[in-house]
N, C-alpha and C positions, 0 to 999 in steps of 0.2 A: 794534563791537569787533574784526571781521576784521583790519580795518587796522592795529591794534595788535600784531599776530604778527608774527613774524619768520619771512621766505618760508625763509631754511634756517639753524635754531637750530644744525645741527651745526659751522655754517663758521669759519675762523678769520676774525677780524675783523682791516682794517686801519684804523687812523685816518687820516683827511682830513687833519687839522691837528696835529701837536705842538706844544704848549703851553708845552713845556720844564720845566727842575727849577728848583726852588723852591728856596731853602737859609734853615731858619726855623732860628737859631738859641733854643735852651731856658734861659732864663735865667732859670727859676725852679721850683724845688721845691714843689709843691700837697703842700699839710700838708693828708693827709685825715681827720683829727679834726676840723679846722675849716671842711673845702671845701663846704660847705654854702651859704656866703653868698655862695658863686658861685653853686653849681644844687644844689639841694635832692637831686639824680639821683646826684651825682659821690662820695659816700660809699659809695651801693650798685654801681655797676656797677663803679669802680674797688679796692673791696675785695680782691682777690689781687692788687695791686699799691700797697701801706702807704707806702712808700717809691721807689716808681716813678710819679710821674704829675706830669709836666711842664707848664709855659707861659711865654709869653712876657711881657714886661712889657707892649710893646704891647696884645697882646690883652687883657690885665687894666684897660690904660687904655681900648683901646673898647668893654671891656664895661661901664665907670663911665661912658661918652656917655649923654646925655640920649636919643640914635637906638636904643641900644640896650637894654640893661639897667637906665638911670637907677639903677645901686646906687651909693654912695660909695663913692672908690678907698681911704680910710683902711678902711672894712669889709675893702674884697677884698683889700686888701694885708696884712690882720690872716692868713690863708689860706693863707700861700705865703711861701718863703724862700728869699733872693737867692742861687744860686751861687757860688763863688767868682771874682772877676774875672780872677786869670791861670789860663790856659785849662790844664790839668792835661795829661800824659803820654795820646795814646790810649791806649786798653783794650789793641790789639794790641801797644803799644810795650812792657807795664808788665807784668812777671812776679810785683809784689808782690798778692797777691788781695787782700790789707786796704786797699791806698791806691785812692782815687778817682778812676776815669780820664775821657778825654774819650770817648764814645759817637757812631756815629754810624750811624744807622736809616736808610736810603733806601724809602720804597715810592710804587709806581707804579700808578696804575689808565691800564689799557694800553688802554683803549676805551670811552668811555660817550656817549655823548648832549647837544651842546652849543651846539644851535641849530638852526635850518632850512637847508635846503640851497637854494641856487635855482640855476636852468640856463637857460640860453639860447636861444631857438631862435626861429622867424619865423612870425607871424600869418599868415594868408589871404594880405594882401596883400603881402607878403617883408617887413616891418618887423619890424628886429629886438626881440625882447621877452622880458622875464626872468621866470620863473615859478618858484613855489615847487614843488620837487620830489623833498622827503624829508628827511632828517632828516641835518644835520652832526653828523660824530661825530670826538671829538679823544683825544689823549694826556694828561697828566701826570703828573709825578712831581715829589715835596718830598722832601728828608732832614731829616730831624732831628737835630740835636746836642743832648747832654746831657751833666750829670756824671752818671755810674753808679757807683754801689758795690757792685763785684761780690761780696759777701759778702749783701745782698738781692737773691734772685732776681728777675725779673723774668721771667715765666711761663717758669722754665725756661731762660732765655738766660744762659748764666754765659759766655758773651763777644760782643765786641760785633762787626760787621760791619765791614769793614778801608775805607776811606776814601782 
């Protein structure tokens, strides 16, 4: 277990690799009355957020894969309702608090754990050889777009981050 510490927990970390940003468009509204027949989970842990809890159509089809979830896409689609198709006024743009804007969340986890590292260097006999020597550690970041109605809060965000 020694080896699982970290030699100095105080340091700032840098990543090896950026990974780069993600841009997951949200093109669907999770009706949490019925998000259940996604994950039995998604009714309790998203409860202070009624009207805030987002996905992608994508996601909702690999989660009706046979690889993953094997649920039927008419179930999960019964769950979640389509956005609007023309992309609405950002949050920043639109002074009106009643009309629905476009939202757009960036967050980044700025250092984690993302493979083995290996390094270089010469056997006994100078032949060069690559050995494993600790752990690669990377960057990324996704943003999120959504429609928000800033008249349901979401934990307190009553505007959205400028884009």
């Amino acid at each position: 277990m020694s080896k699982l510490r970290q030699r100095n927990p105080g340091a700032v970390r840098q990543p090896e690799e950026d990974r780069g940003r993600e841009h997951l468009e949200m093109d669907l509204s999770v009706e949490l009355n019925k998000s259940s027949v996604i994950s039995p989970h998604l009714p309790a842990l998203c409860e202070e957020a009624t009207h805030s809890a987002y996905a992608r159509e994508v996601d909702l089809r690999s989660w009706a894969s046979p690889k993953a979830l094997s649920r039927d896409i008419v179930t999960l689609t019964s769950a979640v309702k389509r956005s609007p198709p023309p992309k609405p006024v950002r949050c920043n743009e639109n002074s009106n608090l009643w009309q629905p804007c476009q939202c757009r969340l960036e967050i980044c986890v700025g250092w984690y754990p993302c493979g083995l590292k290996y390094c270089r260097g010469k056997d006994s006999s100078g032949k060069a050889i690559s050995y494993r020597c600790g752990i690669k550690t990377c960057r990324k970041c996704r943003a999120f777009e959504f429609l928000f109605s800033r008249n349901s809060s979401v934990y307190g965000m009553s505007e959205c981050h400028q884009s």
